[in-house]
C-alpha positions in Angstrom: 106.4 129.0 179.1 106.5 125.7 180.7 102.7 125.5 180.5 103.3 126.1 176.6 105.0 123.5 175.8 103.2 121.1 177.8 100.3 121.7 176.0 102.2 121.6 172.5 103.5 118.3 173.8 100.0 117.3 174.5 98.7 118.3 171.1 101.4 116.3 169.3 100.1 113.3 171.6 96.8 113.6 169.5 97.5 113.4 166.6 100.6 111.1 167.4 98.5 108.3 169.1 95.6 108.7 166.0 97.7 105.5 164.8 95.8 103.6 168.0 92.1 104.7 166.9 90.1 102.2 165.3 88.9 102.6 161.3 85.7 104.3 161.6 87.8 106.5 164.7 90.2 107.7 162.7 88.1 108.1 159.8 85.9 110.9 161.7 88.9 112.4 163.0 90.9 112.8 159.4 87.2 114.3 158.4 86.7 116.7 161.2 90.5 118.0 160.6 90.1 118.7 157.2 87.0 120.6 157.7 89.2 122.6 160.4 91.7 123.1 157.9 89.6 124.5 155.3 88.3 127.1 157.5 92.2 127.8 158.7 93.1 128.4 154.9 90.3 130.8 154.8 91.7 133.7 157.4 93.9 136.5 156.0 96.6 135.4 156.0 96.0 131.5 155.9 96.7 129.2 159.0 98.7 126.1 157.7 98.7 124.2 161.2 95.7 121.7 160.8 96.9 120.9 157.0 100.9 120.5 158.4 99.0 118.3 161.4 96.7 116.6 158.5 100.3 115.2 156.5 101.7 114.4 159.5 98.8 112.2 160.4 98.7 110.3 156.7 102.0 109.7 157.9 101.3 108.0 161.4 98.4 106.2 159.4 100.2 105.1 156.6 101.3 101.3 157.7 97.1 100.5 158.4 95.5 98.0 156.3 94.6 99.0 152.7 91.3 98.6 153.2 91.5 101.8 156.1 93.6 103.4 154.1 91.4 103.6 151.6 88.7 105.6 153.4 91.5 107.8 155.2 92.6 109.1 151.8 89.2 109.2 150.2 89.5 112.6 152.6 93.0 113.6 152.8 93.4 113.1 149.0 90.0 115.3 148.4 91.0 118.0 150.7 94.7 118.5 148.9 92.8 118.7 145.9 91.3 122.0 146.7 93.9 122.9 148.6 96.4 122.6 146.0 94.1 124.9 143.6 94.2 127.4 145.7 95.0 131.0 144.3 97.5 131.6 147.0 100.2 130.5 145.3 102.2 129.7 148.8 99.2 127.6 149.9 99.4 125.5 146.4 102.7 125.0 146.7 102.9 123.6 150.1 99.7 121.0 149.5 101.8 119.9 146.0 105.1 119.4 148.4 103.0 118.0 150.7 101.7 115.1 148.7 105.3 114.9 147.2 106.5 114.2 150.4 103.9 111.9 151.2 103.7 109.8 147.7 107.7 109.0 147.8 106.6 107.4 151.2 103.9 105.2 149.9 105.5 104.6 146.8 108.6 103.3 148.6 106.1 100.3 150.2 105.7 99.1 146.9 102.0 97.7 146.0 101.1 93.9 145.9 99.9 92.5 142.4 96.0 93.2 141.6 95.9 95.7 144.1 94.9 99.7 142.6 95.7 101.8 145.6 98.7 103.6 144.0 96.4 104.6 141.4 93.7 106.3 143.9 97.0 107.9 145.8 98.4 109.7 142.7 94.8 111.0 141.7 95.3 114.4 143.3 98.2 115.0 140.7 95.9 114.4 137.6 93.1 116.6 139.6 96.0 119.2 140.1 97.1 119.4 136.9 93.6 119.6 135.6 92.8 122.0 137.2 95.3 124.5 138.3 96.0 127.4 135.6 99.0 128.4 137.0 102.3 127.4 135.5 104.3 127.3 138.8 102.1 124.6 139.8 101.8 123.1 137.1 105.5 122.6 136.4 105.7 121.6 140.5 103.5 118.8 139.4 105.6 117.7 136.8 108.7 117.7 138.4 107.2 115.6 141.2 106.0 113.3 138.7 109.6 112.6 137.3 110.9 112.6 140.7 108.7 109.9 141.0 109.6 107.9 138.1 113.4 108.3 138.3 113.5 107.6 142.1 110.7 104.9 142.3 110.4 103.1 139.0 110.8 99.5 140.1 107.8 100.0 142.6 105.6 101.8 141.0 102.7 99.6 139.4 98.8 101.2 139.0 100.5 104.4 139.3 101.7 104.5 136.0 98.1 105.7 135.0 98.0 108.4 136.5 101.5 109.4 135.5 101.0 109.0 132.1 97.2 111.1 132.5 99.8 113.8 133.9 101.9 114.0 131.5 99.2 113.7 128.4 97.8 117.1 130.2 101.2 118.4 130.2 101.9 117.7 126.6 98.9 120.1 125.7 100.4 122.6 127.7 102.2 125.9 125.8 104.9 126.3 128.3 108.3 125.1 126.6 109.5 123.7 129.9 106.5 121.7 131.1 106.6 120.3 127.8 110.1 119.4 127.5 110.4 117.6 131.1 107.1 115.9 130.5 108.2 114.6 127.0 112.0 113.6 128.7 110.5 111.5 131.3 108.1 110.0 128.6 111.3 109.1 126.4 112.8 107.4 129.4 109.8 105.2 130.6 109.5 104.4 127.0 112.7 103.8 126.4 114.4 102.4 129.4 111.5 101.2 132.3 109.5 99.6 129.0 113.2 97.5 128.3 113.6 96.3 132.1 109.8 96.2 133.7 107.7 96.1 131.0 105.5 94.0 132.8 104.5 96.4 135.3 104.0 99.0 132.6 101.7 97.0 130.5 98.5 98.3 132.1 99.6 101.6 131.3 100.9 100.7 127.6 97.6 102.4 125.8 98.0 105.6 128.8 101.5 105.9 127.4 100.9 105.6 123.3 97.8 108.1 123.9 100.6 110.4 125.9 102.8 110.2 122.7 100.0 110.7 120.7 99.5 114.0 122.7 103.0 115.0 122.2 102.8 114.3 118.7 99.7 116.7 118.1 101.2 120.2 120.4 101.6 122.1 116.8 103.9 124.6 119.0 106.8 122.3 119.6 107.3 120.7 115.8 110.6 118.6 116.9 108.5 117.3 120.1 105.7 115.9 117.6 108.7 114.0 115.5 110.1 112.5 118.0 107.1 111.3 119.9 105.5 109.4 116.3 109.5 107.9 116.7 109.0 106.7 120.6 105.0 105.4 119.2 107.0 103.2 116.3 109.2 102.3 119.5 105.9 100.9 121.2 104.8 99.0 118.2 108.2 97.2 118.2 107.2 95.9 122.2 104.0 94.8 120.7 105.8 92.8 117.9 108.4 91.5 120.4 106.6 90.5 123.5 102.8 89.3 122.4 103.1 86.5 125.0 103.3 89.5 128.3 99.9 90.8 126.3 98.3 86.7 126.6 99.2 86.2 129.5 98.1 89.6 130.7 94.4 89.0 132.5 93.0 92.6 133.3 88.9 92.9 134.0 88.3 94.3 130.4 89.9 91.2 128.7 88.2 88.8 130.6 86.3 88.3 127.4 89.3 88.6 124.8 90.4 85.6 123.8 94.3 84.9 124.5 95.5 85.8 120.7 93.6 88.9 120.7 95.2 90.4 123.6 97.8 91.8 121.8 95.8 93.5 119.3 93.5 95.0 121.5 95.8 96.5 124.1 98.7 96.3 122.1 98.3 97.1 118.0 95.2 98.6 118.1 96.5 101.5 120.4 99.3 102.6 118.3 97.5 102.1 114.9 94.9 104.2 116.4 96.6 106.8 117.6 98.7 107.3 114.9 95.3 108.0 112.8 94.6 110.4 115.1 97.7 112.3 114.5 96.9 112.0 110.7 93.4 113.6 111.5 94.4 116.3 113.5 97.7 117.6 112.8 99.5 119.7 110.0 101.2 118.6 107.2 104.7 117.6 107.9 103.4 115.6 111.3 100.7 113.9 109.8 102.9 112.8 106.9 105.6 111.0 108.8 102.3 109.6 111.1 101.0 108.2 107.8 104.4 107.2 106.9 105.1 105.2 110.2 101.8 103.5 110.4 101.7 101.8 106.8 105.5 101.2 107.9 104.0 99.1 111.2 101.8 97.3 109.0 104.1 96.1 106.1 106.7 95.1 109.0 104.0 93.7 111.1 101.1 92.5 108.9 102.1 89.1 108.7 100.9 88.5 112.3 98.0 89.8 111.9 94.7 88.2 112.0 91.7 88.7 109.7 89.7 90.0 112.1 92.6 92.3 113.1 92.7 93.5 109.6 89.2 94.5 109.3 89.3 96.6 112.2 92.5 97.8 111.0 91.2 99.2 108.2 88.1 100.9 109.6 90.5 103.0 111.5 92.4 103.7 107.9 90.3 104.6 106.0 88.8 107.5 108.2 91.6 109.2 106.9 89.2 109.7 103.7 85.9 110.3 105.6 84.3 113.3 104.5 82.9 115.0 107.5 86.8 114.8 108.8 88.1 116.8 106.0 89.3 120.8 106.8 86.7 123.1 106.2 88.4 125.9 104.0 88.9 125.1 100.6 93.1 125.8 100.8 93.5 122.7 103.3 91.2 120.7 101.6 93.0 121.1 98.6 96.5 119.8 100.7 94.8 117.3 102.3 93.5 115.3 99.0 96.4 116.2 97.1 98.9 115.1 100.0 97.7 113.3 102.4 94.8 111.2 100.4 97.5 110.9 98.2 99.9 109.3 99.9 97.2 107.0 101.9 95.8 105.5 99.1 99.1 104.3 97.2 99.9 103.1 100.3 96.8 101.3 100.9 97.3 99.1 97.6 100.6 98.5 98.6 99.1 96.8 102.2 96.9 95.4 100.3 99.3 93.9 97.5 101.5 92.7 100.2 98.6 90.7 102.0 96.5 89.8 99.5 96.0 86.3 101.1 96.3 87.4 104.4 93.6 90.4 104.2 90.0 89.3 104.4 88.4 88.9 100.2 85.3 91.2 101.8 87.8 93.8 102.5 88.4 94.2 98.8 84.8 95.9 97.8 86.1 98.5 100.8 88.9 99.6 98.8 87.0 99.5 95.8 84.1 101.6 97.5 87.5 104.1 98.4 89.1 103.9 95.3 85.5 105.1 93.7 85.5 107.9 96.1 88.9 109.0 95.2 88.0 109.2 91.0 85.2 110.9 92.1 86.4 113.8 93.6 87.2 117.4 91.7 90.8 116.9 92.4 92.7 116.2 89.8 95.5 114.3 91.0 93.3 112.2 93.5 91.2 111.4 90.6 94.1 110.5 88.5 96.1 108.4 91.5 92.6 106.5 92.8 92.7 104.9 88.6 96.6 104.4 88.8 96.0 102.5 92.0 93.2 100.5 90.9 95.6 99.3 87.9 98.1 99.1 90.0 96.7 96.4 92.3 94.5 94.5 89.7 97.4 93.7 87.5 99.2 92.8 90.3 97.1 90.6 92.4 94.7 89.9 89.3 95.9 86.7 88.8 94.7 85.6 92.4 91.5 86.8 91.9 88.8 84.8 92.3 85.7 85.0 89.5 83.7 86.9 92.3 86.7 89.4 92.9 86.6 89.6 88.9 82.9 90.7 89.1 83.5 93.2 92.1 86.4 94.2 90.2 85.0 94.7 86.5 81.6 96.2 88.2 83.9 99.1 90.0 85.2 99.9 86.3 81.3 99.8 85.1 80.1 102.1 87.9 83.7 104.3 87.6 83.0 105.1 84.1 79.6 105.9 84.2 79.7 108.8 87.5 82.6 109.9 85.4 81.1 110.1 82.2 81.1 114.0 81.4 77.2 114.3 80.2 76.8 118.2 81.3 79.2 118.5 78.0 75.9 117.5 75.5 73.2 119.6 77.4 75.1 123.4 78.9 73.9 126.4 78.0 75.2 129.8 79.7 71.9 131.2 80.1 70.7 127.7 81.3 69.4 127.5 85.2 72.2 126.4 87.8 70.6 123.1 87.8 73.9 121.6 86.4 75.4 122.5 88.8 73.3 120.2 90.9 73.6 117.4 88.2 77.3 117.0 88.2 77.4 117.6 92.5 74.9 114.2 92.1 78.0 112.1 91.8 79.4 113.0 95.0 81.9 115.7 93.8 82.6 118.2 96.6 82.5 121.7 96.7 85.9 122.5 93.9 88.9 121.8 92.0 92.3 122.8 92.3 93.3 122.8 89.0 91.7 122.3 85.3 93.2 121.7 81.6 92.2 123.7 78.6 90.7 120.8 76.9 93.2 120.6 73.9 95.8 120.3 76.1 93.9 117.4 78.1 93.3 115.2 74.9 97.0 116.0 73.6 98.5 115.3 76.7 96.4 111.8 77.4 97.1 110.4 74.4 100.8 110.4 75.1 99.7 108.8 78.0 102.4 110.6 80.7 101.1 108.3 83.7 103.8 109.2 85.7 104.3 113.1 86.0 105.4 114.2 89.4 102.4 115.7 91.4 104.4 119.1 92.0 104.8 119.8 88.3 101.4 118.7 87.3 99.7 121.1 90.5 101.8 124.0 88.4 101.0 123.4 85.2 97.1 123.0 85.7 97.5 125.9 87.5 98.7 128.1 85.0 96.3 126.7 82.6 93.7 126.7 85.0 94.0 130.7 85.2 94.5 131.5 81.6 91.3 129.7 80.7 89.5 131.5 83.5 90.8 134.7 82.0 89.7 133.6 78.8 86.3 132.9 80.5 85.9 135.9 82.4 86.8 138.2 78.9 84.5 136.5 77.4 81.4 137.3 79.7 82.4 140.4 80.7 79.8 140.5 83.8 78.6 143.4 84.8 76.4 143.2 87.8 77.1 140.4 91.0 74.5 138.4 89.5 76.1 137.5 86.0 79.7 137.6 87.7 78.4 134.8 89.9 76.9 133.1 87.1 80.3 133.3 85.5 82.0 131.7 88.2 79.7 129.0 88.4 80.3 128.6 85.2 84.2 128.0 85.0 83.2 125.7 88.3 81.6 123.4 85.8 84.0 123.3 83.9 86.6 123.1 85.8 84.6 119.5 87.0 83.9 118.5 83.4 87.6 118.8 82.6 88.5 116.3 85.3 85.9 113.7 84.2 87.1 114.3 80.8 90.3 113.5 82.1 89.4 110.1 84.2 87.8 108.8 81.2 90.9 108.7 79.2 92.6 106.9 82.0 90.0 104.6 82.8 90.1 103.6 78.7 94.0 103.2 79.3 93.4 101.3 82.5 91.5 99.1 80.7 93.9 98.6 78.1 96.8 98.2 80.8 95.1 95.6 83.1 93.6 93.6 80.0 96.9 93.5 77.9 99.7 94.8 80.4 101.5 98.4 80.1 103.1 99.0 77.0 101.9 95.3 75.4 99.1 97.2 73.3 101.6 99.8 71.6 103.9 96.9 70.8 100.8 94.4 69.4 100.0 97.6 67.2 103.7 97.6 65.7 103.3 94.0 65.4 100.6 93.9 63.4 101.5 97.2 61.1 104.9 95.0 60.3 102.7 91.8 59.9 100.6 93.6 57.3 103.1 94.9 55.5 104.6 91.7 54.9 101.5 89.9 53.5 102.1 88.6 50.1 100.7 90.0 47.0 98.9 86.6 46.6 97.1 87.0 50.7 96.3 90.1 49.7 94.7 89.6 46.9 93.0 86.9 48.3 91.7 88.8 51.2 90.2 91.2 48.6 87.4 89.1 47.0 86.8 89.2 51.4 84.1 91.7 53.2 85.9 94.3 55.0 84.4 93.2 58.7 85.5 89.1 57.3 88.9 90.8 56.4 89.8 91.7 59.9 88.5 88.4 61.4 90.4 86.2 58.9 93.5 88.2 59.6 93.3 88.4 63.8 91.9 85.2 63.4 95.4 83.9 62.1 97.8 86.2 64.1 97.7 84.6 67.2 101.1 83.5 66.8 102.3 87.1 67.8 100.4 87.2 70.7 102.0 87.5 74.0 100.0 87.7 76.9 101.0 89.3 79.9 98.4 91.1 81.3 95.0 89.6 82.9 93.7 88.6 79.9 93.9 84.8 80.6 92.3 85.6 83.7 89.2 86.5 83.1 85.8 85.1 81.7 84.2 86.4 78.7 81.7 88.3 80.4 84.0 90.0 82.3 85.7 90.9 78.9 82.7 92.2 77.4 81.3 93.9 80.4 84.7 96.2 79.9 84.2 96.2 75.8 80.4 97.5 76.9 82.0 100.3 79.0 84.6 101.2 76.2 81.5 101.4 73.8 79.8 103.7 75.8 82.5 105.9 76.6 83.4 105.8 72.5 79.7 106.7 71.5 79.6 109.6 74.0 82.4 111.2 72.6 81.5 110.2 68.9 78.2 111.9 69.8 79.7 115.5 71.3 82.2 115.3 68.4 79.1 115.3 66.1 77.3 118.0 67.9 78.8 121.0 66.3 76.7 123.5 68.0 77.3 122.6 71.3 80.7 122.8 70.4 80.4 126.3 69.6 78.5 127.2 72.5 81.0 125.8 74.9 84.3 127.7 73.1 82.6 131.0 72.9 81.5 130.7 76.8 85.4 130.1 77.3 85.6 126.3 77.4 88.6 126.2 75.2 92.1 126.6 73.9 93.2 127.4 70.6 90.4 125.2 69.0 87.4 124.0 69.7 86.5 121.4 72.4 86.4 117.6 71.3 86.6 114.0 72.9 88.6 113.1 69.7 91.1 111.1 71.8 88.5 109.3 73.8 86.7 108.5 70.6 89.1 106.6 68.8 91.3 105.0 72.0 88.2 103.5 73.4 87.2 102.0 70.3 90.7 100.9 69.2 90.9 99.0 73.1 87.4 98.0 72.9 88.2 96.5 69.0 91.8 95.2 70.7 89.9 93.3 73.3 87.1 91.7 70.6 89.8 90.5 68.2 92.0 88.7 70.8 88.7 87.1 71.8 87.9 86.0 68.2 91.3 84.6 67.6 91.9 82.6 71.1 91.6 79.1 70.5 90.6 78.4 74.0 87.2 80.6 73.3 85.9 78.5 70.7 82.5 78.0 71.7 81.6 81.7 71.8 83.0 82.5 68.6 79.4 83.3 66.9 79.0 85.9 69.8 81.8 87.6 69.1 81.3 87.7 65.4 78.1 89.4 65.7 79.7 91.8 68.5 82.6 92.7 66.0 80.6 93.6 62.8 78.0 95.2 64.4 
């Protein structure tokens, strides 16, 4: 017995007195005792002595230089790796308290500035997590990790890396209590550590927005994903409060940054980032209050940002509209242009009104370019909001444009209203090829619509001009409509093989596009009309000039007879300028801006004048189902293009400050 304990005394002296070896020494013994333990783990059951001797070594070790300790734990920290995925659950969990034991240890020396060695000593917890299926483990690791952070917090520097890398893993995770320990550890580092020590944490800040961001996106835990878009507008609030820790902040990737982009890069550009990626991945209620909270950032924050900062800002935005992002069924694509493209691109504008003279002037074609996409689509409601929002932000920043921006401006109207110009109308025939199909898919429409007028409806319900309808109630009533004229349709053709009954539902697809197009053409015409002469100014200029014609003296009036009709109208706009009262963009613009638009309202007006004409094709439509109680007609885009278009010549003629191009517009009236 004696003899025992000698030589248990003995063995303790070994691994006791490794602390005397020298670096490469020790080094080949740590090696050699992990290969011994890694057999010991393999007998049935496992031996645990060389592993229990292998922590108690790291602990004899530990006060070496960093530089020794470095290579020790290259093989220590490898070896409770494996060890700690083990499928003995009893071997896992000993490596995992191991390394707890041994972390609160090391963390308790504290680590000198610009060293990394905390980070290489928590690796084995990220590898853990990683790997290890079980949730046992898994929630061991966790705990440990907020052990960590509640008992060590003010020492902890590189660490916070790998803590954060932790918890993003568990924040994926589908075990409720994993989930909600990881999360309530997160909420106090962002909370409380960011408050006292944030510059400690400010390595870490991207690990722990990308964390959030994680959170945020685990569709199983819906109050978890709230609150963690509420901690990310917490970060954003640092960023706006302490730009001078991000300046002064000199990591090895911004050795390049300049000083004032610091903060954007490691700061703004996180949580802008990741809050698109919340947008992109989650469902709807999450990635509305993401979309909400990020154009909230930027209309609290946008005044410090740069011009650079807002062109990479806006890259990131508007992948919320990029097509090969969009859901792949047809339901969710629906939601996601009628919600959440909705919602971004009213809210766009408003960035965009806010910081017109902050945002870079090249960033304007952009919006245009997304504003085109947006009328061009076959849904309704994003068609109809991308013309509202063009109005929107042209009479409101109009009078800051600059003549180029008027050009970029009255081109996007050009090139709007010619893709939306409903040509299929003149040339469909039922028994025609599905190349029209093909035609009207040229202009970038996708797949389907979600809703469609019966097209009496449409050209009674523009002409009242009800700009402001709530989307719910609009989604219900084109729906309705929508399936009474596909009944209609369908009676009509009465298919009877899978060839005509495909046909048939090609058919009502094309319609179902033409209607929208039908649609954006009247509100293009009123957008027109709005921008040139301001909402509402146009009906009240037509009252004006009813009342001023009714009071013209028997004695004008005859004298205006022994006129030509055309001369008629110019002599009396010509002298009514008096009741003018311009509050639109009119003044702003040149005259061949003006004209460009009167071009597109002529085109638009012979168009319809021309299908109005065409009897036949009229006919041919209404009997394949393209109807409502009467036949189909453009009679509302005939006459209000031509009435803006005449609106917009006769101001011309009778402005004062246009004198010189009078003849011009004489010859552009009466013709």
């Amino acid at each position: 017995e004696t003899s025992s304990q000698n030589i248990v005394v003995s063995v303790d002296r070994v691994f006791s007195g490794s602390a005397r070896l020298d670096g490469d020494a020790i080094v080949a013994f740590v090696r050699s005792l992990c290969h011994v333990s890694m057999d010991e783990l393999h007998y049935n059951p496992p031996r645990m002595f060389s592993l229990l001797k292998l922590v108690e070594i790291s602990y004899y070790n530990m006060g070496r230089i960093r530089l020794q300790w470095s290579r020790i734990w290259e093989f220590v920290g490898d070896h409770f790796n494996k060890v700690a995925c083990n499928p003995l659950q009893d071997v896992a969990f000993f490596a995992v308290d191991s390394l707890r034991q041994l972390t609160m240890k090391f963390l308790e020396k504290g680590e000198f500035p610009n060293f990394r060695f905390q980070k290489e000593f928590l690796k084995p917890f990220e590898v853990i997590m990683k790997k290890n299926s079980s949730s046992t483990i898994r929630d061991m690791v966790v705990r440990c990790v907020t052990h960590f952070v509640d008992s060590q917090a003010k020492n902890i520097r590189s660490g916070w890396k790998n803590i954060f890398s932790v918890f993003q893993m568990a924040a994926a995770d589908t075990d409720p209590q994993i989930v909600e320990l990881a999360f309530q550890t997160c909420s106090h580092i962002v909370g409380v550590v960011f408050e006292r020590q944030f510059a400690s944490v400010l390595d870490s800040f991207q690990d722990a927005v990308k964390c959030l961001s994680e959170f945020a996106c685990n569709a199983s835990f819906p109050d978890t994903s709230m609150e963690a878009i509420r901690l990310i507008r917490q970060c954003a609030k640092y960023a706006a409060e302490k730009p001078q820790f991000f300046r002064d902040h000199a990591a090895e990737d911004l050795i390049n940054v300049p000083e004032e982009d610091r903060v954007w890069v490691k700061g703004w550009f996180p949580v802008l980032f990741e809050l698109s990626c919340i947008i992109n991945r989650c469902k709807l209620d999450v990635r509305t209050r993401a979309l909400t909270v990020m154009f909230e950032i930027m209309k609290t924050y946008g005044e410090t940002y740069s011009q650079n900062w807002w062109t990479e800002l806006f890259n990131v935005v508007f992948r919320i509209f990029d097509n090969m992002k969009l859901p792949d069924t047809q339901i969710e694509k629906i939601e996601w242009m009628t919600t959440t493209c909705n919602h971004a691109l009213y809210a766009i504008v408003d960035v965009f009104t806010q910081f017109y003279d902050e945002i870079p002037p090249r960033l304007i074609d952009n919006l245009y370019c997304q504003l085109k996409w947006c009328v061009n689509q076959d849904n309704e409601i994003l068609a109809k909001s991308g013309t509202n929002c063009f109005e929107n932000f042209v009479i409101t920043c109009g009078h800051r444009f600059t003549p180029h921006i008027w050009e970029r401006t009255c081109a996007c109207i050009l090139e709007i209203f010619r893709s939306t110009l409903p040509e299929i109308l003149m040339t469909w025939r039922h028994d025609a090829e599905p190349s029209g199909t093909t035609a009207i898919n040229d202009t970038s429409l996708p797949d389907r619509t979600d809703s469609s007028f019966d097209y009496s409806i449409v050209e009674s319900a523009s002409s009242q001009h009800n700009r402001m309808v709530q989307a719910g109630n609009t989604a219900s009533l084109n729906s309705s409509i929508s399936n009474q004229q596909e009944f209609n349709l369908s009676n009509r053709l009465s298919p009877t093989n899978s060839i005509e009954r495909s046909k048939t539902q090609s058919d009502f697809h094309i319609f179902q596009l033409l209607t929208i197009k039908c649609i954006v053409q009247l509100e293009l015409i009123q957008t027109i009309d709005d921008i040139v002469f301001y909402p509402s100014t146009s009906k009240k200029e037509d009252l004006q000039n009813i009342a001023i014609a009714q009071k013209l003296t028997w004695f004008q009036t005859k004298a205006l007879a022994n006129v030509p009709s055309g001369q008629q109208a110019l002599t009396y706009f010509a002298n009514s300028d008096d009741f003018r009262d311009d509050c639109g963009m009119y003044n702003n613009m040149g005259l061949d801006q003006l004209l460009l638009l009167v071009d597109c309202l002529i085109e638009s007006h012979m168009f319809a004048r021309a299908f109005n004409s065409n009897h036949e094709q009229r006919n041919i439509l209404w009997k394949a189902g393209y109807r409502g109680k009467a036949k189909p007609n453009l009679l509302t885009q005939e006459t209000h293009s031509i009435a803006c278009a005449f609106r917009i010549l006769f101001r011309l003629f009778s402005d004062s400050k246009r004198s010189d191009s009078m003849d011009t517009l004489k010859r552009r009236i009466l013709k």
